[in-house]
N, C-alpha and C positions, 0 to 999 in steps of 0.2 A: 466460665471463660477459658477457649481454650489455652496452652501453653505453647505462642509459635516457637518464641526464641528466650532462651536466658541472657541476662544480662553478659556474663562472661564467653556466652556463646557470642553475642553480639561480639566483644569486643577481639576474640580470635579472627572472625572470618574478616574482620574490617582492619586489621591488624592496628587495631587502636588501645588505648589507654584507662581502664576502668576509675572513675570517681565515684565513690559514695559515698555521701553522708547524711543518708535517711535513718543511719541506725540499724538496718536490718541488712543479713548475710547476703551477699552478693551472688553466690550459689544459689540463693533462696527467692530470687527477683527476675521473673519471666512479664513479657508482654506479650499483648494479643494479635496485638495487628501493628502496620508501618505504615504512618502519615508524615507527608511533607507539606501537607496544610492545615493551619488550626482550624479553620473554618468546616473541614469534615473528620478533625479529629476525635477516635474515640476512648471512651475510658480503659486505661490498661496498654495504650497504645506506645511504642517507638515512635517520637517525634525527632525527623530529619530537618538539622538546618541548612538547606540548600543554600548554596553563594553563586549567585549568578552576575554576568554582567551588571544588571540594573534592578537587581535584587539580593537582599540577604536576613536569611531565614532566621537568623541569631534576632534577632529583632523582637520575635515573638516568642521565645522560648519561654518565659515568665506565663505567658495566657495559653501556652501550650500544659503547661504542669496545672496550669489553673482549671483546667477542662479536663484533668486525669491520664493526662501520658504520664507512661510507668517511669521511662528514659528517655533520653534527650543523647542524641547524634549528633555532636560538636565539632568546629574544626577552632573557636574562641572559645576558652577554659572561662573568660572573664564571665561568659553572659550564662554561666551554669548556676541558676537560682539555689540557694543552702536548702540543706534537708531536700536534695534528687539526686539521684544515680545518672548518670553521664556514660559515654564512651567518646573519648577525645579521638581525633582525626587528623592530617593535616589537609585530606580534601574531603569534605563531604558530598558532593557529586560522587567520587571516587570510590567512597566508602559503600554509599547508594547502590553503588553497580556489583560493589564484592557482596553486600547482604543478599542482592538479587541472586547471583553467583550462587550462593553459599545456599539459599533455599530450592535453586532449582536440584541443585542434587540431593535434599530431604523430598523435597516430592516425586512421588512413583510414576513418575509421568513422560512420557516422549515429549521432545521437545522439536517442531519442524518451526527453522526461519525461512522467510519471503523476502526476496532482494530482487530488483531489479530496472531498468529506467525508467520503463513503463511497466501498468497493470499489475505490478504486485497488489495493491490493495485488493484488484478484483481476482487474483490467486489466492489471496491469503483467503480472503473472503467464501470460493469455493470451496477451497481445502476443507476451513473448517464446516460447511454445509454438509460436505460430505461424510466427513469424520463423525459428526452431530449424530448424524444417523442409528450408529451403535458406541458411540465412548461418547465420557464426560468431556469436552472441550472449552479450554479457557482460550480467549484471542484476543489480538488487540484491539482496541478500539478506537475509533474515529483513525485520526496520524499521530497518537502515540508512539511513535517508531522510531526516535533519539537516545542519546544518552540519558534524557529521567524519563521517556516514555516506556521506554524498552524492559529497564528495572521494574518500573511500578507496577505493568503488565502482571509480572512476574509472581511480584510480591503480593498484588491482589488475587491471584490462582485461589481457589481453597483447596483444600487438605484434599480432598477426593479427585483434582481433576486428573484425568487420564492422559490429555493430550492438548500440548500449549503449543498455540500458533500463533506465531514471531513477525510481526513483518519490522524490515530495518531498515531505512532512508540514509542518506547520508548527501551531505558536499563537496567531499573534499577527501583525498587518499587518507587511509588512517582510522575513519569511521565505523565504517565496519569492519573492520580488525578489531576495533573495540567493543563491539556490540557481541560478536560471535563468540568474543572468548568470555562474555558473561553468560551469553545461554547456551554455548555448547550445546550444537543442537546435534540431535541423534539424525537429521534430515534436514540438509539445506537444499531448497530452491535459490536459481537463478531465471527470471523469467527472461532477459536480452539483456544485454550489452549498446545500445543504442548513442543518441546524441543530447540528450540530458544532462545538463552538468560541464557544458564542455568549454564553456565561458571560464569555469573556473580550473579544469582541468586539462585545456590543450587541447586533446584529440583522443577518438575511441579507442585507441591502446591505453590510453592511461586509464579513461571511466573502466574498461575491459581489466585492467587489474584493482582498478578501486572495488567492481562488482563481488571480483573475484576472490576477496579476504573474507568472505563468509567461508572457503574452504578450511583456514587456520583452525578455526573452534571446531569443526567437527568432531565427534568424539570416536574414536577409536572403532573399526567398522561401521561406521556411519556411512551414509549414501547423499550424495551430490542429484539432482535432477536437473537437466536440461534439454532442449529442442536440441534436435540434430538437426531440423533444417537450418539453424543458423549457427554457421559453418564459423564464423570469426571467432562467436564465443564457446561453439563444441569444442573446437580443434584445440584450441586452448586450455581447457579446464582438464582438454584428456590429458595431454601433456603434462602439466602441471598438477593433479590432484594427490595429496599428501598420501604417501606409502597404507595400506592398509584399510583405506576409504574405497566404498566402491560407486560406479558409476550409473546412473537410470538413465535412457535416452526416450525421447518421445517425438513422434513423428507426427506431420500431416500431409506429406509431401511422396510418401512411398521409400522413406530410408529404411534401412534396417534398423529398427529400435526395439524395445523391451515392449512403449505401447503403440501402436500405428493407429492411426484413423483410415477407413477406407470407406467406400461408397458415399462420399460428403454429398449431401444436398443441401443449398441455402434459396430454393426457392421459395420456403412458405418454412421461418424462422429456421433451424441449424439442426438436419439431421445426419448420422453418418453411425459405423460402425467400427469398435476400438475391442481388436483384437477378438471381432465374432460378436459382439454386444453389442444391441443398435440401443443407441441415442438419440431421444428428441428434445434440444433444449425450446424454453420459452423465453429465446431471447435471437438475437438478430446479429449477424457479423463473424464471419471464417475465425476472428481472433480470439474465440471464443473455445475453437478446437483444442488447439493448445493448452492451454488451461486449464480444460476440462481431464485432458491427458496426465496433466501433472497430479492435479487433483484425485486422479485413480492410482498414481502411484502410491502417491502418498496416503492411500487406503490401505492396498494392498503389502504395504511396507509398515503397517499398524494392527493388522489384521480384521480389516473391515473386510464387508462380505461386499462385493464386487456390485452385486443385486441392487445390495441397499443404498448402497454408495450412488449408484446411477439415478435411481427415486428419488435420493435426495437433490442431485441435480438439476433433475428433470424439472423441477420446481424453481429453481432458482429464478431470482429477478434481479435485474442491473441495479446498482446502486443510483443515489440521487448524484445527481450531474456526470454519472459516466456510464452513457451513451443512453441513458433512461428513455423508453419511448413510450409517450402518451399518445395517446388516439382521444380527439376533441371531437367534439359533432362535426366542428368546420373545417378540422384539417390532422395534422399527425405532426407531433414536436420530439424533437430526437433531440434531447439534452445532455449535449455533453462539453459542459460549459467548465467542468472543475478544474480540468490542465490540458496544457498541449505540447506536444514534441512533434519534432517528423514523424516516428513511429503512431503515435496514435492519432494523428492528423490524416496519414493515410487510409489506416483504418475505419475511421469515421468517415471517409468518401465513399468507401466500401458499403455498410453499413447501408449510405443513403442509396446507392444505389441498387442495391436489393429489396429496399423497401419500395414500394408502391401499394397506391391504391387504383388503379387504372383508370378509366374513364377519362383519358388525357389530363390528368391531374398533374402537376408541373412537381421536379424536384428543384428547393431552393436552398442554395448553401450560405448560410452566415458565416461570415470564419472572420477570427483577428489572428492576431498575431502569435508567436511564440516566444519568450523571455528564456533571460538567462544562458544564449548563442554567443555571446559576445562578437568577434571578428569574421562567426562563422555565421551572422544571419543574415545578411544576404543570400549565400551561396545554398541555404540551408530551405528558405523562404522561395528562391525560386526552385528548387528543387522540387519542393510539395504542391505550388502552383502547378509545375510542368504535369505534376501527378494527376490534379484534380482534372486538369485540361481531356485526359482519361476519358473521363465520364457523362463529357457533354451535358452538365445539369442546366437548367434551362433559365435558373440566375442563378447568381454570384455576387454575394455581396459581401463588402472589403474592407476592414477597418485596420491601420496599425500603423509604425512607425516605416514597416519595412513593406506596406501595399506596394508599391511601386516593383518590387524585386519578384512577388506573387505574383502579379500580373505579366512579367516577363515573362516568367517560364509558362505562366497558363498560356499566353497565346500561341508559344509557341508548338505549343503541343495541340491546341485548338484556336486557329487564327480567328474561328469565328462566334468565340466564348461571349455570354452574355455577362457582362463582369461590369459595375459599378465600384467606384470607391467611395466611402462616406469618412468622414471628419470624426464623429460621434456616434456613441448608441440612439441617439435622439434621432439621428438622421433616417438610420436604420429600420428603426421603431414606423416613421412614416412611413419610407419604401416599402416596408412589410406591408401596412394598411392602404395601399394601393396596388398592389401586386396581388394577393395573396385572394385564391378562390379556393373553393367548397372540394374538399379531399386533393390538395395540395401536401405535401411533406417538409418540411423544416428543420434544417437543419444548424446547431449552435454550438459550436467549437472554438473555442480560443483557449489560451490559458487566463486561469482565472482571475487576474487583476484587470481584465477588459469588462468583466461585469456582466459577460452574456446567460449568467445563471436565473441577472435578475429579469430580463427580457424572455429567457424564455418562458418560466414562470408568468411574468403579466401576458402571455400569448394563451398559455392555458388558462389563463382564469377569465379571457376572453371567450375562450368557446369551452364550454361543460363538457372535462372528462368524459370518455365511456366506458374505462378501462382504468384498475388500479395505476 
């Protein structure tokens, strides 16, 4: 078994309070691992009693010792079972985040976070693709990306990983300030500054400093990455980045930056070349440049070889519900049912509209709505209507609170848009099964409490894959 933490080590980095009365030296009492659930607790382990809104971890302390945790992480002295070792707390979330803390600087590893409105998951995601390549890489998984995901991440790394890759969500100012200063990362991204969040934050100067607190944690010549072509959130971070931090810029627009994309081709999936290096990704959508840009920084700032790091790309595939495209005998479904903002609303028009199959095959947009806009969805809604109006798709189908505001701006930009509004997915689900012929495209965007994941899904299990 190994030795992660002692007992007394536990209780310095948490700045808590040792109890013991199992008899044996406190010095002499290490565990192996750190669970905040008894249900996957194992023997020799730090069991945390998390206190949550509508939960509290003290509860189980008793069937935690009972199943072989070494120590118990308390913020209630009462619920510490006789004959166990303890470390008292007054917040155990709190405590959570300093053990995190406390272990990323025992392990020999860089540490790169992912922040941003959109697409960090499919940044993080890259990153580590490419980093896989030549280092051991721990990442997050699934939307672990809070204050207990962020930790946990952390604290399940093993002893050998090289390189932990961070992503960090937040709501609300303050969040990530918190997250950054537990993993102080050697390499923070910010993928944009966008309109995410703004219901609860006002306006993109605030999300644009909310983004912006993964600077604080940086660790001492640490490096910041962002697009220079977006100029709100470059200009900003140049301004603002803490003494002795330096800056990585990436281009796709022809700025001056450290990595440029040049020769882009998106007719037949995403090719282009970055800084002399041509790129052929197996995926669909200009938003893809960028990230792929970040992602060779952050090789090249690890000491990946540039080669390999592009191999590993090269291969990459979308995740499930963002922007996933399946090819069915009878048509093509472009899932990207998982979330929606402006930003990746836009891009997802994009996306359909590069994609074809030709033989007059029709492009068809699903789309609902976007949540969490507050006063801003209106103005927000017909904004990305006026966007889509762009691309002339050959229907347009509408579902949400705020269609009417979509459809404003669509017409205005295409008075002669084929655009329906439906009530329901049910509604939808017909219009598809009347509409919809043989090498047709599909496209399913909303954010995800419209349920377009599950529609796109029953569309594919309509017509037999041909394609992972």
């Amino acid at each position: 078994m190994r030795e992660m933490f002692g007992l007394e080590e536990i209780a310095s980095a948490v700045n808590g309070k040792v109890i013991n009365t199992t008899g044996a030296d406190s010095n002499k009492i290490f565990v192996s691992g750190v669970s905040k659930d008894t249900r996957t607790i194992e023997e020799g382990n730090l069991y945390v009693a998390i206190v949550g809104e509508n939960f509290d971890g003290h509860k189980f302390c008793s069937m935690a010792v009972e199943k072989g945790a070494a120590v118990l992480l308390v913020s209630d002295e009462t619920q510490i079972p006789d004959t166990c070792a303890a470390v008292v707390v007054d917040d155990t979330v709190k405590a959570y985040g300093l053990l995190a803390r406390h272990y990323r600087f025992k392990l020999n590893a860089k540490v790169i976070c992912v922040t941003g409105s959109v697409g960090k998951t499919t940044t993080r995601e890259m990153i580590a693709c490419a980093l896989r390549s030549q280092k051991k890489v721990c990442s997050t998984k699934a939307n672990l990306n809070n204050e207990i995901g962020l930790p946990t991440t952390i604290l399940e790394a093993p002893e050998d990983t090289e390189i932990l890759v961070l992503e960090m969500g937040m709501r609300l100012r303050g969040e990530i300030s918190y997250l950054t200063n537990i993993a102080c990362p050697d390499i923070a991204v910010i993928t944009n500054a966008g309109y995410c969040h703004i219901e609860r934050l006002g306006s993109r100067e605030e999300i644009r400093l909310a983004k912006a607190e993964i600077m604080e944690g940086l660790v001492d010549d640490g490096t910041l990455i962002v697009s220079k072509d977006d100029d709100f959130l470059y200009d900003f971070v140049k301004e603002n980045l803490p003494d002795g931090r330096k800056l990585c810029a990436v281009s796709a627009k022809g700025e001056s930056a450290a990595f440029n994309a040049t020769n882009i081709n998106l007719e037949k999936g995403v090719s282009f070349d970055v800084n002399g290096q041509f790129i052929k990704l197996n995926l669909n959508g200009g938003h893809y440049i960028t990230t792929v840009m970040m992602a060779l920084a952050c090789a090249s700032l690890t000491g990946v070889d540039s080669n390999a790091a592009i191999n590993a790309l090269e291969g990459y595939k979308e995740m499930k519900g963002r922007g996933q495209i399946t090819k069915c005998e009878d048509y093509t479904i472009i899932n990207d049912a998982y979330n929606a903002g402006p930003e990746s609303m836009m891009a997802a028009y994009f996306n359909l509209s590069v994609i074809g199959n030709g033989n007059g095959a029709k492009k068809i947009a699903v789309l609902g709505g976007m949540l969490e806009l507050g006063d801003y969805a209106p103005m927000l809604h017909k904004m990305i209507g006026k966007d889509c109006g762009k691309y002339h798709f050959d229907h347009i189908l509408v579902t949400g609170d705020n269609s009417s505001d979509f459809v404003e701006g669509l017409l205005d930009s295409d008075p002669k848009a084929n655009c329906k509004v439906f009530a329901n997915n049910d509604e939808i689900k017909s219009e598809l099964n009347s509409i919809v012929n043989k090498g047709d495209v599909i496209l399913f965007k909303a954010s995800n409490a419209f349920g377009f994941e599950k529609l796109a899904l029953q569309m594919i299990e309509e017509s037999k894959p041909v394609n992972d």
